[in-house]
N, C-alpha and C positions, 0 to 999 in steps of 0.2 A: 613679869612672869615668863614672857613667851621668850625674851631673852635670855633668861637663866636658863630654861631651857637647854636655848639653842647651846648654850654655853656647856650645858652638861655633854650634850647631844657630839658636838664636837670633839670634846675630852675622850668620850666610849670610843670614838669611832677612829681617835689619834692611837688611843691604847689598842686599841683592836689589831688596827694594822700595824701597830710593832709587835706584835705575839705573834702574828701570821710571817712579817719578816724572818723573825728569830727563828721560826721553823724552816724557811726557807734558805737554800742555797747560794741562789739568784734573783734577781729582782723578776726573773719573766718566771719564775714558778711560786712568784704570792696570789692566790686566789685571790680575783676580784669581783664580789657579787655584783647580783642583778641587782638595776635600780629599781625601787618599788613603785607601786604603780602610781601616775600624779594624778593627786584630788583637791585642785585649787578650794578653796575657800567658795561658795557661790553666793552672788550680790543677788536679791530680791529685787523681777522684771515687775513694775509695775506701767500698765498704759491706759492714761485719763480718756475721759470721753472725747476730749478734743484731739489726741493723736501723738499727743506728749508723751514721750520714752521715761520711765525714771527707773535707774538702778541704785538700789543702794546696800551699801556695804558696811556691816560693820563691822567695827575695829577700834578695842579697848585699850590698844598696848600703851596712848598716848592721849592725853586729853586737847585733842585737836578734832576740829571738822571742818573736810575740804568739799568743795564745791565744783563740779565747770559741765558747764552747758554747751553743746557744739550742734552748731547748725549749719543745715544743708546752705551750699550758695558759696563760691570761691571767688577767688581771680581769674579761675577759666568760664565763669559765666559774664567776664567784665568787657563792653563793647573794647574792639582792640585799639580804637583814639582815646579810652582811656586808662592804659594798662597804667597798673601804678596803686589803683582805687585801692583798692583791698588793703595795701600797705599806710596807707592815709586813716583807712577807714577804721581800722583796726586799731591803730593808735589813738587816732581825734576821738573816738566811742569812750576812750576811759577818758584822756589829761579833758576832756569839754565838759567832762562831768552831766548833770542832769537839770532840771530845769528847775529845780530850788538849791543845787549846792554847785559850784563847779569844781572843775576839777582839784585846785589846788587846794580850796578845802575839804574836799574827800580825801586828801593826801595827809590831812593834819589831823582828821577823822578816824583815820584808819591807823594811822602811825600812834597816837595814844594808845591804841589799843593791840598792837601788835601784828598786824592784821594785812592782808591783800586783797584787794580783787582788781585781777588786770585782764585785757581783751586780748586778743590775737586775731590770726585769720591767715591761711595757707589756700591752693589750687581748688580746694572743693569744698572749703568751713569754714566757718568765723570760729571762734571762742569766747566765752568770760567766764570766767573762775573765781573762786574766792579763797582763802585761806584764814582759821581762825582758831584763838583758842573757843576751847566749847562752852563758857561762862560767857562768852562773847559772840555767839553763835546770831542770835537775834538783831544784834546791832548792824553786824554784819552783813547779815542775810538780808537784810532792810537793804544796806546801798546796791548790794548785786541784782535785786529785785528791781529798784528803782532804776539802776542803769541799766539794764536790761527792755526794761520797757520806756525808760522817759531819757534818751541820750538827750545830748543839746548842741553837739558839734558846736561848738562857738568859733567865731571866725579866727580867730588870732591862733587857739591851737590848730587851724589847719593850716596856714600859715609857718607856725613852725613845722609841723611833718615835710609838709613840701619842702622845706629848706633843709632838713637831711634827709628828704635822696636825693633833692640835686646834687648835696654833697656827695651822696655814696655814687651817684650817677659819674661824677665826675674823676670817681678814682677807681672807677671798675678795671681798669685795665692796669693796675700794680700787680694787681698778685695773677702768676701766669696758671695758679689752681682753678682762681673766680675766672679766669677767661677760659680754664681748658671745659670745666664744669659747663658755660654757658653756652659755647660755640658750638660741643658735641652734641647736647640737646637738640642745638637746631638741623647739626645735623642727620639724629634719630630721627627728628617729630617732622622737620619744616620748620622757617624759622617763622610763617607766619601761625604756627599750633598756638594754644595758649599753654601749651607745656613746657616750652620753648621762648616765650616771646620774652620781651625786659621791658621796661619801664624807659622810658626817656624825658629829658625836658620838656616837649612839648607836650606829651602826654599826660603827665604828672599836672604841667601847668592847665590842664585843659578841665582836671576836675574840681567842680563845685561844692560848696557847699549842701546844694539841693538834690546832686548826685547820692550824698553820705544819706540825706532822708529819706529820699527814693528807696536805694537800698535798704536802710534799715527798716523801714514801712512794708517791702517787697517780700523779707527774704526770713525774717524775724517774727517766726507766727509758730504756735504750739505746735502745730502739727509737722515742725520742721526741725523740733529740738528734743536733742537727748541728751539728756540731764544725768549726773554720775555723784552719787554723794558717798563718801566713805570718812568713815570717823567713829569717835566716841558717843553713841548716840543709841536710842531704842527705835527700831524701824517702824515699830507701828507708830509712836509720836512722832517720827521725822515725817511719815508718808502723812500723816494727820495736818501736818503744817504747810507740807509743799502741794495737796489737794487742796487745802483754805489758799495758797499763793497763785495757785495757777489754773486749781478745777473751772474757774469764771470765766475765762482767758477763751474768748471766742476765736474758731477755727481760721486759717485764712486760706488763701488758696495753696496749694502743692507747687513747691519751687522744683521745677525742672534741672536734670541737668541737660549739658548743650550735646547735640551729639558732633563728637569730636575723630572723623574720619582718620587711623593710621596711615602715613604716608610709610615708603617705603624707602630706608635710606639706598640715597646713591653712592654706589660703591666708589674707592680712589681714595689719594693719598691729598691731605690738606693741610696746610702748615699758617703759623700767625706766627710772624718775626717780632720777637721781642728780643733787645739788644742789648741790655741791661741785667740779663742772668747769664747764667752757667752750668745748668740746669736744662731738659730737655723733658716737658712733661709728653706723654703718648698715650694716648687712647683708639683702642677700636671699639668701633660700636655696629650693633644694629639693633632692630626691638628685638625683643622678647615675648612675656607673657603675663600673662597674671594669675593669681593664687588660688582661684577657683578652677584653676586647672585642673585634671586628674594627677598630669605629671609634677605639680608642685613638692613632692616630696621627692620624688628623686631627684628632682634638680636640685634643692638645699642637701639633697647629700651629694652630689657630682660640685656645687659650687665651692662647700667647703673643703670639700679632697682637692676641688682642684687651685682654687685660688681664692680660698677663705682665711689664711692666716700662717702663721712663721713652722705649723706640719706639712703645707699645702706644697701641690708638688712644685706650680710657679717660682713660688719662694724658696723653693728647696734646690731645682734647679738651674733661676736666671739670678736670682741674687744670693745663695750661700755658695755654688759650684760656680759658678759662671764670673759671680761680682762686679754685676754690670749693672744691679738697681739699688738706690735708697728705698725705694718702695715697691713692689708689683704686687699684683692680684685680681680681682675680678670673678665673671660668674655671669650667670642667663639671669636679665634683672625679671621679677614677676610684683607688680603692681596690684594693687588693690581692687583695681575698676576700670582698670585700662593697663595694657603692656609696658612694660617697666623695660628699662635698654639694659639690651645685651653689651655690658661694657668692662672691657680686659684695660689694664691700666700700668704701665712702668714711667716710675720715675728714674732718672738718669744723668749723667754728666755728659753734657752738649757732646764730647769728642766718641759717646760709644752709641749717638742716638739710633743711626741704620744698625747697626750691629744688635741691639737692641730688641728696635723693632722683628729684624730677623730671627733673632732667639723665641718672640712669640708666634711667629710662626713654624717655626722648627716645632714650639709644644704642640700647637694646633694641629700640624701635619702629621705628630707622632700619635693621638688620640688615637683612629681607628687603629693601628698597629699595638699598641700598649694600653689600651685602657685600662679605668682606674682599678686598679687590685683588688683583691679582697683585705689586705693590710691598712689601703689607704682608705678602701669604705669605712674597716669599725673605726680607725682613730678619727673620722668627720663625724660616724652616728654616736661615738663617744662625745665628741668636743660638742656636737649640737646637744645634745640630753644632756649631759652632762652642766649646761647652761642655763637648765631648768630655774634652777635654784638661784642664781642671781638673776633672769629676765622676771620670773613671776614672784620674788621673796615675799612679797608684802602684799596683801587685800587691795591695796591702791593700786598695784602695776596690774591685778589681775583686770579691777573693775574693767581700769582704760582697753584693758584686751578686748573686753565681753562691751564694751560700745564700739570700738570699732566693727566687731562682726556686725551689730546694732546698726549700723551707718551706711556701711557695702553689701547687706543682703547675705551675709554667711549665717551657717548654722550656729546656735551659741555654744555648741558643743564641741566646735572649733581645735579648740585649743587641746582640750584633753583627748581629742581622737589624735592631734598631732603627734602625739610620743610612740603612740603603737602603730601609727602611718610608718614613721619614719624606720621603727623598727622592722618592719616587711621589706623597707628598699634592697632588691638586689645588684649582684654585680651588672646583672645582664637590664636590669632597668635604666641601673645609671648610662651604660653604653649606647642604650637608643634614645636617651634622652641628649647626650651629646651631641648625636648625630642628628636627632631633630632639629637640634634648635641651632649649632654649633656652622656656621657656613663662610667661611674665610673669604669666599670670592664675591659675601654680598657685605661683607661692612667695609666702613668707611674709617679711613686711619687718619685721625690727629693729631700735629707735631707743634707742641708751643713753644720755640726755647732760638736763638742766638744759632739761625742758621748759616753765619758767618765761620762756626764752629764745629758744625757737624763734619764726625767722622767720613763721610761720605753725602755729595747732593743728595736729597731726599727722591730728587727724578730718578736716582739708580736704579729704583725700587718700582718705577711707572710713573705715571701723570701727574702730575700736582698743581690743585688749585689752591692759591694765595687767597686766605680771607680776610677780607678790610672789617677792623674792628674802631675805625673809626668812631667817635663820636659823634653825633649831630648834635650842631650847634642849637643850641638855647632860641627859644621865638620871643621877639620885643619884648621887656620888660622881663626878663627872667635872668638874673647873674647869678650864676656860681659863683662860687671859692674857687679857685685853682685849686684841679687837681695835680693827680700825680702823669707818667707819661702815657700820652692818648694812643 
């Protein structure tokens, strides 16, 4: 139904504006209305006695019900000899299966039936999810229940996880995007931040199996999980089911996070020889901010006017005028619960990389002289609203909106104050937000590409230190596969 609908909905509004065309002259004199105001869908906040979040949403379009639970506790609370954990831990939780089935028969379990539940685990959560048709809601909800609370890490699956990231350890240095992404980090955060740090052989080899128990014993308790159901379902029977699952579910202690001091990148030009492209990837960087900022909306309008997409002025004038990138853009990064990096980005061909690099600072120099227009405001507060409808289409992308605020302390009303936020931003907001956050002489410039080939030594530009991206070799008894070049 909701699809017919939309089907009609689009047909009105195709005919619409060809009658408005046909009246007009010019394509700049077709009225284009206001968009109406947005009123997502709202998921039903419930919270047990023990500290358990549960949203649920319903959603009749399809006879499916999705599941995922996300809990406090990442990779940046993981001691730093054993970075890696969370990638182990997040895998070995589901393929180890539980303490009467293992994994590979949860795999033939679920596969009859059409069905998922798989784990994950990122910088500040785990995950496990499930997916189902709703005739099979029960069978399902049984294994996510059961892994959830009875993992079994078995040894042999941790075993293999370790054996692909030595793999992936081993071939991090192919693609000069995963080096430029990882290098720049270290050079925002530090490389020993855990926002910044990698995973290594020794590291990887260093974690137990009693580590994964630890953790999940530690980190894995009601009061640390927010629960997201959205599907075909009646809310007052689903809240009647997941109360019988989890109302019993004695409290544990409050997982902390680590407090993770911002360093301050050092400024200077830093390059990683790779000999094998043609290609010269570049990054500046320095922090930024995060979203509970005040200025969070004028910076998503200053980022899209300036270097959000193929309107932005980046792209309009270093690679359509200029023809000097396959790709630029960038923006003031703002993070959820910690500063997100300030990171400007051209891709390029080795022989235009200083010419390049110069072109962004030519935009950066011309900011206070030229800031963003009134022209290039509405087409960014256009293309972000305008976005509404494919980031939130569906009840499911809203839920996940309304847990994430759930997770980092935002109001839940987040989302729907965002559209009439972003419509206040002015020209004069966006300018002092450039000039706040915007500081050429404090970030640090990255150059990954075949400096055998650059238009010019990158010293032309000032100092440059060389970063060894070396690999560290593997500690007794740990063989990689050969990777690609170190």
């Amino acid at each position: 139904m909701k699809r017919t609908l939309l089907c009609l909905f689009s047909l009105m509004l195709v005919a619409g504006v060809a009658q408005l065309w046909a009246q007009a002259n010019t394509w700049q004199q077709v009225p284009i209305p206001s968009l109406p105001t947005f009123h997502p869908t709202q998921p039903k906040r419930i919270q047990l006695p023990n500290g358990m979040v549960i949203f649920l949403q319903e959603d009749h379009e399809l006879p499916m019900i999705d599941g995922v639970a996300r809990i406090r506790g990442g990779e940046r609370s993981v001691p730093v000899g054993k970075t890696g954990l969370i990638d182990i831990y997040s895998e070995v939780w589901r393929t180890g299966g539980t303490k009467t089935r293992t994994g590979d028969q949860l795999d033939d379990y679920l596969e009859q039936r059409a069905a998922k539940v798989e784990t994950g685990g990122t910088l500040d959560s785990t995950t496990i999810s499930w997916s189902c048709l709703k005739e099979d809601f029960e069978d399902v909800f049984n294994v996510f229940d059961d892994l959830l609370k009875n993992p079994e890490f078995r040894a042999d699956k941790i075993e293999i996880a370790k054996k692909g990231m030595y793999d992936g350890i081993s071939r991090r240095n192919d693609d000069p995007g995963q080096i430029a992404g990882r290098e720049v980090a270290k050079l925002a955060y530090g490389a020993d931040s855990p926002y910044a740090r990698v995973a290594e052989y020794a590291t990887v080899a260093a974690v137990t199996r009693e580590d994964l128990v630890k953790w999940h014993h530690t980190y894995v308790q009601p009061n640390s999980i927010i629960l997201g159901v959205v599907g075909d379902f009646d809310a007052a029977k689903m809240e009647a089911r997941l109360r019988q699952a989890f109302g019993s579910w004695a409290k544990g202690a409050a997982a902390k996070d680590p407090e993770i001091a911002p360093k301050s990148v050092k400024p200077g030009y830093y390059q990683v020889e790779k000999t094998d492209v043609n290609q010269s990837n570049i990054q500046m960087v320095m922090l930024g901010t995060t979203r509970k900022n005040p200025d969070y909306y004028a910076i998503s309008v200053f980022n899209e006017a300036f270097g959000g997409g193929f309107s932005s002025r980046l792209f309009g004038d270093i690679r359509t005028t200029k023809g000097l990138a396959y790709a630029v853009g960038g923006g003031i990064g703002t993070g959820w619960d910690h500063p997100g990096m300030l990171r400007l980005m051209v891709m390029t061909k080795s022989q235009s990389t200083v010419e390049s690099i110069q072109a962004l600072d030519e935009e950066l120099a011309d900011l206070p002289k030229h800031p963003i227009n009134d022209e290039e405001i509405k087409r960014a507060k256009d293309a972000i609203l305008n976005s509404f409808i494919f980031r939130f289409d569906s009840p499911g992308k809203v839920l996940q909106e309304k847990m994430a605020y759930e997770f980092y302390g935002y109001p839940l009303d987040f989302l729907e104050n965002y559209q009439k936020e972003i419509e206040k931003v002015t020209k004069e907001d966006v300018a002092r937000v450039a000039a706040k956050y915007i500081h050429r002489d404090q970030m640090a410039v990255l150059v990954v590409g075949n400096v055998s080939e650059f238009d010019k030594p990158l010293s032309s530009l000032g100092s440059v230190s060389s970063l060894d991206i070396a690999i560290p070799a593997p500690p007794p008894g740990v063989v990689p596969e050969q990777g690609g070049p170190q």
